[in-house]
C-alpha positions in Angstrom: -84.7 130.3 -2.9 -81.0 130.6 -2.3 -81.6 131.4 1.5 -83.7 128.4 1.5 -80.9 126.3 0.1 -78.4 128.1 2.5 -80.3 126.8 5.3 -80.8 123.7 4.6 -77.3 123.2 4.3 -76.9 124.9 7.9 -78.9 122.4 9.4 -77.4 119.5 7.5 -74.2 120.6 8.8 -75.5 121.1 11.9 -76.7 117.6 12.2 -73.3 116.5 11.8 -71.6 118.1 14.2 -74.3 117.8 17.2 -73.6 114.5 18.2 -70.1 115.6 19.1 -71.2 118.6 20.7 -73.4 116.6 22.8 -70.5 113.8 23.3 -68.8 117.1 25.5 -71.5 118.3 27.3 -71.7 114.4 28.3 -68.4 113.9 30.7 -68.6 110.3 31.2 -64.9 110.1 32.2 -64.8 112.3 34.9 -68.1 110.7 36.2 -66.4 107.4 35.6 -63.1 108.8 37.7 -65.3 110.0 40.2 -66.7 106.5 40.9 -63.0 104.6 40.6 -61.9 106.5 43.4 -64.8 105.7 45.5 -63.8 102.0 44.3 -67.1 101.8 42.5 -66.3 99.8 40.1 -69.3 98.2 38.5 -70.6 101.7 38.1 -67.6 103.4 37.1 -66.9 100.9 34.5 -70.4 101.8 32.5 -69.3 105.2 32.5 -65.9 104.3 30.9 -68.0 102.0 28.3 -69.6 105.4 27.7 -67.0 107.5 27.0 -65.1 104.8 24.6 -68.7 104.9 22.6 -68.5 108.6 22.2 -64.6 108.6 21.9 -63.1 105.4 20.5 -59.7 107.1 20.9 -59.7 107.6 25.1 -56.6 105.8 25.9 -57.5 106.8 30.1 -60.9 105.0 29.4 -59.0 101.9 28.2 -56.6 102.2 31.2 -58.9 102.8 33.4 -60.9 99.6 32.4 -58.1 97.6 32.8 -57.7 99.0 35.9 -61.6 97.6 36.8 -60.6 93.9 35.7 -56.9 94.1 37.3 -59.1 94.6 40.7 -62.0 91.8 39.1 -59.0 89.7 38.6 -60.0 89.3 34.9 -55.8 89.4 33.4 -57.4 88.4 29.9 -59.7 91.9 29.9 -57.0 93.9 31.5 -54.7 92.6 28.9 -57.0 93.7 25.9 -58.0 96.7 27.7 -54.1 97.9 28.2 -53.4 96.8 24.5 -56.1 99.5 23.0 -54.2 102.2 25.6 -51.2 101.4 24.0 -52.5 101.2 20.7 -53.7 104.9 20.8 -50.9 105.8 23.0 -47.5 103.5 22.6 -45.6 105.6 24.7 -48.2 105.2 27.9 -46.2 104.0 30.4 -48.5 102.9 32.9 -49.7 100.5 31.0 -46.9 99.4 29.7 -45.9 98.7 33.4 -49.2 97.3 33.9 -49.0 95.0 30.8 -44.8 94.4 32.1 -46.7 92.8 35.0 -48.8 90.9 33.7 -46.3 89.2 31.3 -44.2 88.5 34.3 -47.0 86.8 36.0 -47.3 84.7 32.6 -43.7 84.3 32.8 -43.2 85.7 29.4 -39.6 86.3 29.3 -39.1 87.7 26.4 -42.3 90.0 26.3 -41.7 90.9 29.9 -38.1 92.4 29.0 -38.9 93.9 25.9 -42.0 96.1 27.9 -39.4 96.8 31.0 -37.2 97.8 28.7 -39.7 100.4 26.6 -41.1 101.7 30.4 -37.8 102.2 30.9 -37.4 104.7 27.8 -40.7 106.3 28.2 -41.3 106.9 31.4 -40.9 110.9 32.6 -42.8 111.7 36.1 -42.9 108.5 38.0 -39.9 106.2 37.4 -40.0 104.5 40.8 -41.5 101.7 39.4 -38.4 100.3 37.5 -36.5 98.6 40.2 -40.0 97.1 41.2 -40.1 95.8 37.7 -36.3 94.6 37.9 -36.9 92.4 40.7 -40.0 90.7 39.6 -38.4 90.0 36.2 -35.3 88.6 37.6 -37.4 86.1 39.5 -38.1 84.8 35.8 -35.2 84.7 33.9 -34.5 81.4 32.5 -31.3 79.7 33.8 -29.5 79.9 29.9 -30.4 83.6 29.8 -28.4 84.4 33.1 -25.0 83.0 32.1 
């Protein structure tokens, strides 16, 4: 009886833990990758949807749906899309540059200065983007903020 009951409880347990177990055998971001680079986007973008079912917390699939409606020309997706990355990941800095441009193209000033000024405190590898970001956002500053 108590191997019965020992058993039972393996495969309840079992149960459990399968759906993750078959969440990594299932690489949907990779395959989603794959097909961004090939600037498949319709398709890459259900393999992204994928991987954020199976793994709610994959700031890249985020990013890499905003990416999909940056090129769709969809801002209000891209927006949401880049505010889940930073949501799971504040200190990702390309969104935040991503996000930096898309609050200059709003014009929001002070939204805009406040995400140039956190790239420019996160950002490690590729910092080449901050004097890009300086020029666009001094195309907006309001007259009264120059003085």
């Amino acid at each position: 009886m108590m191997k019965i009951i020992f058993l039972f409880k393996i495969l309840i347990i079992s149960l459990f833990f399968f759906p993750v177990a078959a969440a990594d055998k299932n690489d949907y971001f990779s395959k989603g990758k794959k097909l961004f680079e090939n600037k498949k986007f319709d398709e890459s973008k259900i393999f992204f949807e994928k991987d954020i079912v199976f793994n709610p917390l994959s700031e890249n699939s985020y990013l890499y749906l905003a990416k999909i409606f940056n090129e769709a020309t969809n801002y209000d997706e891209e927006e949401i899309n880049l505010k889940n990355t930073l949501l799971i990941n504040p200190d990702n800095s390309e969104a935040i540059y991503m996000l930096a441009n898309i609050k200059i193209r709003k014009s929001d000033y002070h939204k805009a200065k406040e995400l140039i000024d956190k790239y420019i405190l996160v950002c490690k590898d590729d910092c080449s983007k901050k004097s890009e970001l300086k020029k666009k956002f001094d195309k907006i500053i309001p007259k009264d903020a120059q003085n």
